[in-house]
C-alpha positions as CSV (number, residue, x, y, z in Angstrom):
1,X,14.6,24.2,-4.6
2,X,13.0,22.2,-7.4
3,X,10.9,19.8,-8.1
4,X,12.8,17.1,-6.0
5,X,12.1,18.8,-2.4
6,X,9.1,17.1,-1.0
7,X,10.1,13.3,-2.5
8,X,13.7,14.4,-1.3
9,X,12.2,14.9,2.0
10,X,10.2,11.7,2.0
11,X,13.4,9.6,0.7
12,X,15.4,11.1,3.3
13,X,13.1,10.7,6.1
14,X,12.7,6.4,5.2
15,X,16.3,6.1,5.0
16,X,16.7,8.0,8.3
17,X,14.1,6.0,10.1
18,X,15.7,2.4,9.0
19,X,19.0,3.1,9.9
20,X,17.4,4.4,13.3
21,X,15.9,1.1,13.5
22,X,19.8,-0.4,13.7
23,X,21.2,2.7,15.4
24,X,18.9,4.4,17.8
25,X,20.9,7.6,18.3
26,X,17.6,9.4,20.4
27,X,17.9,13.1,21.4
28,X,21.3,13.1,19.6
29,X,19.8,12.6,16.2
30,X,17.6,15.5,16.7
31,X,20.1,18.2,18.0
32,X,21.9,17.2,14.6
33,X,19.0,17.4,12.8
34,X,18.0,21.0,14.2
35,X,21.9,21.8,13.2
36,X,20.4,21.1,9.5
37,X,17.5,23.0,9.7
38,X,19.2,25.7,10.5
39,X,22.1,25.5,7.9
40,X,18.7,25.1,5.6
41,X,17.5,28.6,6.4
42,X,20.7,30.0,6.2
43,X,22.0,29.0,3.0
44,X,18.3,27.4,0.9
45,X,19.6,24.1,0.4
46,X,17.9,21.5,-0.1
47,X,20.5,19.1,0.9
48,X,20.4,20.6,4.2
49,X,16.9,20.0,4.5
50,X,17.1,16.6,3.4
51,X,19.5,16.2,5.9
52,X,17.5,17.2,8.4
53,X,14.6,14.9,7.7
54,X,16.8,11.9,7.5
55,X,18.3,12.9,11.3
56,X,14.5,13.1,12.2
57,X,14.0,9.5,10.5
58,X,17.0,8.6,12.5
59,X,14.8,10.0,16.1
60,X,11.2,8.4,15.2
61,X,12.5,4.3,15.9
62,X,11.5,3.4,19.4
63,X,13.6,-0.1,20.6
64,X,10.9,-2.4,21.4
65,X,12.6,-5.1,23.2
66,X,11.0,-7.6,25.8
67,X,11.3,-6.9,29.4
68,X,12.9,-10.3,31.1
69,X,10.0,-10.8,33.0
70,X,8.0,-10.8,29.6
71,X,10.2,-12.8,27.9
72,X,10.0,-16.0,30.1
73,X,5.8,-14.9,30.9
74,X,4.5,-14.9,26.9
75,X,5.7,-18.7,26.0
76,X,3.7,-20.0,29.0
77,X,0.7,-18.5,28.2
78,X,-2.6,-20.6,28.0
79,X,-5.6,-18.6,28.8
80,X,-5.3,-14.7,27.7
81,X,-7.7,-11.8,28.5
82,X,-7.8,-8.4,26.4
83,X,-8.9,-5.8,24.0
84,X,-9.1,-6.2,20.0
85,X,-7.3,-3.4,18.5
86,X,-8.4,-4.0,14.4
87,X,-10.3,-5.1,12.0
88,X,-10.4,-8.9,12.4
89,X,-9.0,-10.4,9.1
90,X,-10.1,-13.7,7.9
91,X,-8.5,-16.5,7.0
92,X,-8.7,-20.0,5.3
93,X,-8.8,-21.4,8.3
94,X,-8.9,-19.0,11.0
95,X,-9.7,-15.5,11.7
96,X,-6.6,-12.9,12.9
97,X,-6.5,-9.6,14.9
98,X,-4.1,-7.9,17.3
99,X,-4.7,-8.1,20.8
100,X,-3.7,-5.7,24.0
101,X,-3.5,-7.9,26.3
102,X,-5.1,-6.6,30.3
103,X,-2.5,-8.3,32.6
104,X,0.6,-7.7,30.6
105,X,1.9,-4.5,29.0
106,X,2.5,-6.4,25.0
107,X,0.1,-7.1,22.4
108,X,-0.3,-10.1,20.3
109,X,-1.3,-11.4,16.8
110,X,-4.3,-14.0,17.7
111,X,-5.6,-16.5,15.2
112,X,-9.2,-17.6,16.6
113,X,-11.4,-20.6,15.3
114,X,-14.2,-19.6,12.4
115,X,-17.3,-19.0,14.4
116,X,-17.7,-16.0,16.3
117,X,-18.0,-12.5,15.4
118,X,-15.2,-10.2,16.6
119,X,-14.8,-6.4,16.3
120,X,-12.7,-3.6,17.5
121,X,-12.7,-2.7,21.1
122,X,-14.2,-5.9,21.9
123,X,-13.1,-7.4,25.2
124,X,-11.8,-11.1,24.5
125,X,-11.0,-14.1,26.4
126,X,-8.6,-16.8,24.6
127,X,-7.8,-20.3,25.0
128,X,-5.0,-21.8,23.2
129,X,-1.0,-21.6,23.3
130,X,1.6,-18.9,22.5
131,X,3.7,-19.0,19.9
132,X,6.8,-17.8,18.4
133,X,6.7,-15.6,14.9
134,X,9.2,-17.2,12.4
135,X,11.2,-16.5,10.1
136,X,12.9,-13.7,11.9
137,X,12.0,-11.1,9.4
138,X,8.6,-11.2,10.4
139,X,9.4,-11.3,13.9
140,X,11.3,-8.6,13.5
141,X,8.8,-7.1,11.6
142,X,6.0,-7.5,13.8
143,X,8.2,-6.7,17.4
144,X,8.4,-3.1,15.4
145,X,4.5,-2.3,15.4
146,X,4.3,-3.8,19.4
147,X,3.4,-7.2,18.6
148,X,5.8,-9.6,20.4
149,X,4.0,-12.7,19.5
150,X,0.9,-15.4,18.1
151,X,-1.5,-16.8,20.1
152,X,-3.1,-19.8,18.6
153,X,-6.9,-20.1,20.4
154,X,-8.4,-23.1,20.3
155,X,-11.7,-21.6,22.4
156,X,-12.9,-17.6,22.5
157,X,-15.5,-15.7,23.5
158,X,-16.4,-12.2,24.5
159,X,-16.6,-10.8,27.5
160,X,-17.5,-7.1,26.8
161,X,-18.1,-5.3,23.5
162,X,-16.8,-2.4,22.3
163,X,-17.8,0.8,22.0
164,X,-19.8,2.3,19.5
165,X,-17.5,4.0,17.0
166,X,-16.7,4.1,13.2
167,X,-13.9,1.7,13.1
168,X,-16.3,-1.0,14.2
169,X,-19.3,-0.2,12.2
170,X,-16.5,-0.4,9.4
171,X,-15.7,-3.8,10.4
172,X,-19.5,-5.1,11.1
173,X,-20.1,-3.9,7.6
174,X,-16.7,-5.6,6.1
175,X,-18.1,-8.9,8.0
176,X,-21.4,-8.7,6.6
177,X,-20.1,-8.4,2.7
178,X,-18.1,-11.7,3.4
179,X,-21.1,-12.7,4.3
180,X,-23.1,-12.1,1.6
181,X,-20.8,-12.9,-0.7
182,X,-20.2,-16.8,0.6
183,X,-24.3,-17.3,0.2
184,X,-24.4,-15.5,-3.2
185,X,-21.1,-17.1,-5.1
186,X,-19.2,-20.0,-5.4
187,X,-16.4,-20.4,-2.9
188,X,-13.8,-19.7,-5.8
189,X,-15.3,-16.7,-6.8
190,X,-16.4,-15.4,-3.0
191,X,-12.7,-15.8,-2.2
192,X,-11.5,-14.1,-4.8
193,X,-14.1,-11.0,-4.9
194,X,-13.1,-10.7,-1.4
195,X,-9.3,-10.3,-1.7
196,X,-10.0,-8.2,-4.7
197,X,-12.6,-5.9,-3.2
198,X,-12.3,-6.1,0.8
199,X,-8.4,-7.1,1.3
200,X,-9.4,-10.3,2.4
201,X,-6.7,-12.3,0.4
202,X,-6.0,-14.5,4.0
203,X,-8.6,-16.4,2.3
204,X,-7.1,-17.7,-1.1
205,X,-5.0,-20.8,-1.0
206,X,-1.3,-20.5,-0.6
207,X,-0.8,-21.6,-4.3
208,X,-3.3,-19.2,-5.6
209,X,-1.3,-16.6,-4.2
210,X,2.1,-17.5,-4.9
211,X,0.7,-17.6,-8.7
212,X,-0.2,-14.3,-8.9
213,X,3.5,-13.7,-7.4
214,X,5.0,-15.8,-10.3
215,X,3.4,-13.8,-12.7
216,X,4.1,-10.4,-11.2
217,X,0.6,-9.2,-10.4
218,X,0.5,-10.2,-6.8
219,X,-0.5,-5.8,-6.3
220,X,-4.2,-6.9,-7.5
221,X,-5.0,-9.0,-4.2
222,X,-3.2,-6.2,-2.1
223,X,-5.7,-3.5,-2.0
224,X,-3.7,-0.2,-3.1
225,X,-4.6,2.8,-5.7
226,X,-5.4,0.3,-8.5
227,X,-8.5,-0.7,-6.7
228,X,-8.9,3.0,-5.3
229,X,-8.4,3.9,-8.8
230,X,-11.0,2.1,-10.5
231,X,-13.7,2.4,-7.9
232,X,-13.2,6.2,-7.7
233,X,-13.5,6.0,-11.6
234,X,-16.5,4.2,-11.7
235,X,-18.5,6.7,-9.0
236,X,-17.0,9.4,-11.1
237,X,-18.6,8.3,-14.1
238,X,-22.1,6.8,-12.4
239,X,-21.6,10.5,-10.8
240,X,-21.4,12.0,-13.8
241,X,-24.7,10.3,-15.6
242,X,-26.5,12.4,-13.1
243,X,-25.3,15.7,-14.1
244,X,-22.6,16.7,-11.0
245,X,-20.4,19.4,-11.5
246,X,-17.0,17.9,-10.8
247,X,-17.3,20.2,-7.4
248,X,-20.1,18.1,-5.9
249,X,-18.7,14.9,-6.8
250,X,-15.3,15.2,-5.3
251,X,-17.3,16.1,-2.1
252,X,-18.8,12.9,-2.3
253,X,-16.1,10.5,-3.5
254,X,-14.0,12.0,-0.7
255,X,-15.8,10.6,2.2
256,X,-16.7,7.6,0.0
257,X,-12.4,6.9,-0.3
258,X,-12.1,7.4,3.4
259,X,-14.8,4.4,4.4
260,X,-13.3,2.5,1.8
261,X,-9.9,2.6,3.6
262,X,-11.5,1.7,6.5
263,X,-13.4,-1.1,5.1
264,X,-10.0,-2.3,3.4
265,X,-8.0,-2.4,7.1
266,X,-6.8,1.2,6.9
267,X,-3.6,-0.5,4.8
268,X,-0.5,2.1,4.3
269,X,-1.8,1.7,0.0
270,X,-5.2,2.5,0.8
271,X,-4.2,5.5,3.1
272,X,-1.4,6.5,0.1
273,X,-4.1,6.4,-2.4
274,X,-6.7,7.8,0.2
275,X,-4.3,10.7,1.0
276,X,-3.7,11.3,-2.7
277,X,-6.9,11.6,-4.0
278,X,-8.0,14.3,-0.8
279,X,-5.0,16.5,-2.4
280,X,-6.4,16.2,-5.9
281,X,-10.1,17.2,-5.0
282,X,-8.8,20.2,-2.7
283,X,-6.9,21.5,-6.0
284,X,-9.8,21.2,-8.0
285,X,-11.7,22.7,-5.8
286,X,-9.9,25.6,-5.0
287,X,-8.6,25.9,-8.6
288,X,-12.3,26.0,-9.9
289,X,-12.8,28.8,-7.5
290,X,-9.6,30.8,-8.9
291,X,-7.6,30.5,-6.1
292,X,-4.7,28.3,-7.8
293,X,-3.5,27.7,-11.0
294,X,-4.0,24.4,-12.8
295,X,0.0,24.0,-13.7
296,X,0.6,24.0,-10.1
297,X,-0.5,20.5,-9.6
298,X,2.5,18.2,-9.2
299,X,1.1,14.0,-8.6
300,X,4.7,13.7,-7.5
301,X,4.1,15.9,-4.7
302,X,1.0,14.4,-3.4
303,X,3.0,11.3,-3.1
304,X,5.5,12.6,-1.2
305,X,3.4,14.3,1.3
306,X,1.4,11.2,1.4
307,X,4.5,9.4,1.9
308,X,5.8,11.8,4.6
309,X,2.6,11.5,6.7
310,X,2.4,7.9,6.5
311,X,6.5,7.9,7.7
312,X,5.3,10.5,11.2
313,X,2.5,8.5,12.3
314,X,4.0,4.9,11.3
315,X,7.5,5.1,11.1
316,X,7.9,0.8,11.1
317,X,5.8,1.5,7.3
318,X,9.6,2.4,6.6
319,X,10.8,-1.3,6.3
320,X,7.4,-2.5,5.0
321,X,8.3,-4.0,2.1
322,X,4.1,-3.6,0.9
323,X,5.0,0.3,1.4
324,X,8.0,0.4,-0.3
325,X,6.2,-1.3,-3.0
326,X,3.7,0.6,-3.4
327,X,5.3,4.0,-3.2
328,X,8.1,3.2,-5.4
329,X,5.7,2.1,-8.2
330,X,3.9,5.0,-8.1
331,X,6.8,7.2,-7.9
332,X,7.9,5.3,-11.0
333,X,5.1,5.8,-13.1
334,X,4.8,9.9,-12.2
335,X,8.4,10.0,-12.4
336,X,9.1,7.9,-15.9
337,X,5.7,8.1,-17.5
338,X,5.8,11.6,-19.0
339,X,8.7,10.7,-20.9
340,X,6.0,8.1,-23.1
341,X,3.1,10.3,-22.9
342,X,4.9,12.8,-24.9
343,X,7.2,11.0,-27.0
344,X,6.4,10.8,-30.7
345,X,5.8,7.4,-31.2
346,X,3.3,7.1,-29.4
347,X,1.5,10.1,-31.7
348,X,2.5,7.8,-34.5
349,X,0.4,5.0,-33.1
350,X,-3.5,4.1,-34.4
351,X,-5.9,5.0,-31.5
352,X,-6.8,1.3,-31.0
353,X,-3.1,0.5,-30.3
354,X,-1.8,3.5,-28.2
355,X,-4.6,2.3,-25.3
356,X,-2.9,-0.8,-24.7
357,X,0.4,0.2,-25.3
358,X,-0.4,3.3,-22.6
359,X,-1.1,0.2,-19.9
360,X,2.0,-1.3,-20.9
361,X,3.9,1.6,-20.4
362,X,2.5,2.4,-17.4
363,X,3.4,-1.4,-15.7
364,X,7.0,-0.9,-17.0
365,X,7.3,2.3,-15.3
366,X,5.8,1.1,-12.4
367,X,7.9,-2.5,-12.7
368,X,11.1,0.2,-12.8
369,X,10.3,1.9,-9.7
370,X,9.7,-1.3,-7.5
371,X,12.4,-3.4,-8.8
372,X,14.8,-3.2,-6.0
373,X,12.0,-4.5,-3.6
374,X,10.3,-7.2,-5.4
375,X,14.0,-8.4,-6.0
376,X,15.1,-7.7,-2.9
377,X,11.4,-9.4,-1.3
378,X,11.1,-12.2,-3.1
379,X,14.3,-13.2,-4.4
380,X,13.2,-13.7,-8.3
381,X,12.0,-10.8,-10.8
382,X,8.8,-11.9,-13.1
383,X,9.9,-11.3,-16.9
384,X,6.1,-12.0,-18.2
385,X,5.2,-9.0,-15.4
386,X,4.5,-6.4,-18.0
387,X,2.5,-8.3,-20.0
388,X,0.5,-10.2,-18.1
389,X,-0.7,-6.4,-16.4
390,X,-1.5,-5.6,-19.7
391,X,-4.2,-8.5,-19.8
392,X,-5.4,-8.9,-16.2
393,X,-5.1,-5.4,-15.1
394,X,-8.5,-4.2,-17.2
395,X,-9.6,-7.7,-16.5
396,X,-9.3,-7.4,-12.7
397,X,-11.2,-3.7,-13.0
398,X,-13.9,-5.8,-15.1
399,X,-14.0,-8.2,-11.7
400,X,-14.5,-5.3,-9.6
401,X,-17.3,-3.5,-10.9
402,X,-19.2,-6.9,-12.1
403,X,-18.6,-8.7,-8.8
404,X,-20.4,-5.3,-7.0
405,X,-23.1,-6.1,-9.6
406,X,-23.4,-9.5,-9.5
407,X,-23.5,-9.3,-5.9
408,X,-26.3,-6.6,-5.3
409,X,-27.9,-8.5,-7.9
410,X,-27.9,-11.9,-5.1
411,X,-31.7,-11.6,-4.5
412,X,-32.5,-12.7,-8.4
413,X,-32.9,-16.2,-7.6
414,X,-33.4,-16.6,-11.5
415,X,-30.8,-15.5,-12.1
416,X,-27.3,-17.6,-13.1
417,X,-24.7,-16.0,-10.7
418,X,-22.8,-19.1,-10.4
419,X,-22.4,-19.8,-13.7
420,X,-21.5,-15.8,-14.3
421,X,-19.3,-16.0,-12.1
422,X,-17.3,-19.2,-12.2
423,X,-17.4,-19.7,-16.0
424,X,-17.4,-16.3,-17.4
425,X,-15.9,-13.8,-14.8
426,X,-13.2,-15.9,-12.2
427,X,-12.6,-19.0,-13.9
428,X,-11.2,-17.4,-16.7
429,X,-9.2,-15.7,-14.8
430,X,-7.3,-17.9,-12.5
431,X,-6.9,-20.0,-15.1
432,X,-5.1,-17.4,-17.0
433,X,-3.1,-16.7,-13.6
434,X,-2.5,-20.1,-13.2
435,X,-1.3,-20.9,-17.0
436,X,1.2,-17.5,-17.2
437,X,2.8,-18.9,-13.5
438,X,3.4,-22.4,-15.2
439,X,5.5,-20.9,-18.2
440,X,8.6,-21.7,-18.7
441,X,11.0,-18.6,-17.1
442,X,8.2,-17.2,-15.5
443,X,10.6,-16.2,-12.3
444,X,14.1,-15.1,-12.9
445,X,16.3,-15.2,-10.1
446,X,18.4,-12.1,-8.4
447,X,21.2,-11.7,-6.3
448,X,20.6,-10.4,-2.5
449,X,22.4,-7.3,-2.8
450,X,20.1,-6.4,-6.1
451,X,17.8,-4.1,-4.6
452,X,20.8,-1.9,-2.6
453,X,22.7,-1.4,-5.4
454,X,19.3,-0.2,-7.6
455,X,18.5,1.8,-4.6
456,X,21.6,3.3,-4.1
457,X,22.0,4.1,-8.0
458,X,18.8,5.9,-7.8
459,X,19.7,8.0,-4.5
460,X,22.6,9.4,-6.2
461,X,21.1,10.1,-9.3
462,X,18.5,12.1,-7.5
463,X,21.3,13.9,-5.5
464,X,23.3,14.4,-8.5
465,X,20.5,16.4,-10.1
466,X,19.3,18.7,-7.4
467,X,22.9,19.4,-6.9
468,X,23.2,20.7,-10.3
469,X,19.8,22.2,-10.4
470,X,21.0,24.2,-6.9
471,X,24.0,25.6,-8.9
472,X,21.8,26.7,-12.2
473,X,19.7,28.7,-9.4
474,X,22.4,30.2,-8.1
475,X,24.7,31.0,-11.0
476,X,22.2,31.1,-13.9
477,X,22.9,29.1,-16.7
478,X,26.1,28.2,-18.6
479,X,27.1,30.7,-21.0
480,X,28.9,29.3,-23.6
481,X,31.3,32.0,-25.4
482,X,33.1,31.7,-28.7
483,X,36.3,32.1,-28.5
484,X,37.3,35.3,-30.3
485,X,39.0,34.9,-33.6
């Protein structure tokens, strides 16, 4: 069936699942989808299967409306008991985390005053005022996970904590970094280190992040496979100054990638690029041990099944536009890249020009594959995107591995953190961020129905070629005979 039947399957199952969303067809979506299945065995297509994943996207929506009684209840809220559900998330002025609320069968986004400590499981009590999500995209958006709501607190305390468990050590350990980080560094710096290394972007200003949106490098404050990427890189390489085999050190990364996802929120990216990895160290492994063969490995295939899990378990990730982002970037680089990596200019290149030009490469493939979403997201495309990658991209991986150092270097009172920091590492930086978002053209304006039509374009050239690759399998190839004479 090709190289195209897992990312088929994972295409198929995210269109299936939004239309669901606008549909809701229930048990009838499934008998049509076991119908597919079994037109699959029959005749090994892998159209049929496809088919059948997208009639089990079609099944996974559940309708989350508001009973009536709920519906008049949740505006007149103004005291609230209940349970935090995740890792608080702070915020420049406030500090966020879903809440199940005892009395009332619907959970709600809270934003609580600075002050108090908060972790999963914790029992809460809230003072404040309800209030409505806007604009409806986000309402919609959040009415999808369960949450049917804000609560603004103006007082909070807690009644019970939680039970012990890893999800809370995760987030006492999260809230302790912050910590650290706001005695050790500048606020600039602190802010930024903890959006780039904890998720914590809630804390930038607004117009520090909507400049790193002009620019087109908004993915660095989301934490995704680039930060995943870079850590693992650097444990591989510390890893490997101590002599590891590459068998003992994906045993060790591993785990490592797992508690970072949890540190980071447990964010679809992280749990892509957490998924990812786990497939990559169980090839090596069991190719070192002569159980596989190294030209088995597919990346694209990883994706996919990473993209299929993420779709079962959280099948609203399916109109996430940070999801689509970040699977359609990667799928664009494995998908695009090759056809760089191998062409012959870039043999013909000196080796101190084919590095950078290998980064640029890799942000145009990646630019390619999320297109559709970061016109169809934000309305504008970012022509200086590419480049500016190109620069801040090592420059954020730079941040990363300094900022750990700089900050487990904090109890040198000798030495000059804030002046490392705000003059020599950040500051340079934003500045940069700030300058490329002030250029002139720096966001080019699309139409709304840019990202179907790119979508759409893509869909049938992916059907278009498994089509053709079904009838190669089946006939054999073309055999192209003179005509005699």
């Amino acid at each position: 069936m090709g190289r195209a039947l897992l990312p088929g399957i994972g295409a198929a199952l995210g269109f299936g699942i939004a239309f669901g969303y606008a549909l809701y067809p229930g048990a009838l979506a499934l008998a049509a989808g076991g119908g597919a299945l079994a037109l699959a065995a029959w005749r090994r297509s892998a159209v049929a299967l496809w088919a059948a994943a997208f009639a089990l996207g079609l099944a996974l929506p559940v309708r989350e409306n508001l009973p009536a009684y709920l519906s008049f209840q949740l505006p007149n809220l103004r005291e609230v008991t209940g349970r935090v559900l995740d890792i608080p998330e702070p915020r420049t002025k406030n500090v966020s985390f879903t809440l199940a609320l005892d009395n009332l069968p619907a959970n709600l986004l809270a934003y609580v005053p600075h002050g108090r400590a908060f972790d999963p499981g914790d029992r809460v009590r809230l003072v404040g005022r309800w209030g409505r999500p806007e604009p409806e995209a986000w309402r919609q958006s959040l009415a999808r996970r369960g949450v049917h709501g804000l609560f603004w607190a103006t007082e909070a305390e807690v009644l019970a904590a939680g039970k012990a468990g890893l999800s809370r050590w995760a987030s006492r350990v999260r809230q302790d970094l912050l910590a650290h980080l706001d005695r050790t560094l500048p606020a600039p710096a602190a802010d930024l280190l903890a959006a780039l290394l904890l998720g914590a972007r809630g804390r930038l200003p607004d117009e520090e992040e909507e400049a790193f949106r002009l620019v087109g490098v908004a993915h660095v404050l989301a934490l995704s496979g680039l930060h995943v990427g870079i850590l693992a890189a650097g444990g591989w390489w510390l890893l490997g100054l101590v002599r590891l085999r590459p068998a003992w050190r994906y045993p060790i990364l591993v785990p490592a990638v797992g508690f970072y996802v949890l540190l980071g929120g447990a964010r679809v990216s992280l749990i892509r690029a957490a998924t990812m990895f786990a497939i990559l160290s169980l090839f090596w492994l069991l190719w070192e041990r002569g159980w596989v063969l190294r030209k088995w490995l597919d990346p694209l295939q990883g994706l996919a099944f990473a993209a299929i899990v993420v779709l079962i378990f959280w099948p609203w990730s399916a109109l996430d536009a940070g999801f689509q982002l970040s699977f359609l970037s990667t799928a664009g680089i494995l998908l695009f890249l090759p056809g760089w990596t191998g062409s012959q200019l870039r043999g013909r290149l000196p080796r101190w020009v084919r590095r950078p030009a290998d980064l640029l490469a890799v942000t145009l493939c990646a630019q390619m594959g999320a297109m559709p979403v970061i016109g169809t997201a934000f309305g504008y495309l970012s022509p200086y995107g590419p480049l500016a990658n190109v620069l801040l991209v090592p420059w954020t991986g730079a941040i990363l591995w300094g900022g750990i150092l700089l900050v487990l270097a904090g109890f040198l009172a000798s030495l000059p953190l804030e002046f490392l920091a705000e003059r020599v590492l950040i500051g340079p930086y934003l500045a940069t961020v700030r300058w490329l978002s002030s250029l002139p053209g720096a966001s080019l304006p699309v139409g709304p129905g840019f990202g179907r039509w790119w979508l759409c374009a893509a869909l049938g050239v992916l059907l278009l070629r498994t089509l053709l690759d079904e009838a190669r399998s089946r006939h054999g190839p073309l055999q192209h005979r003179a005509s005699p004479g």
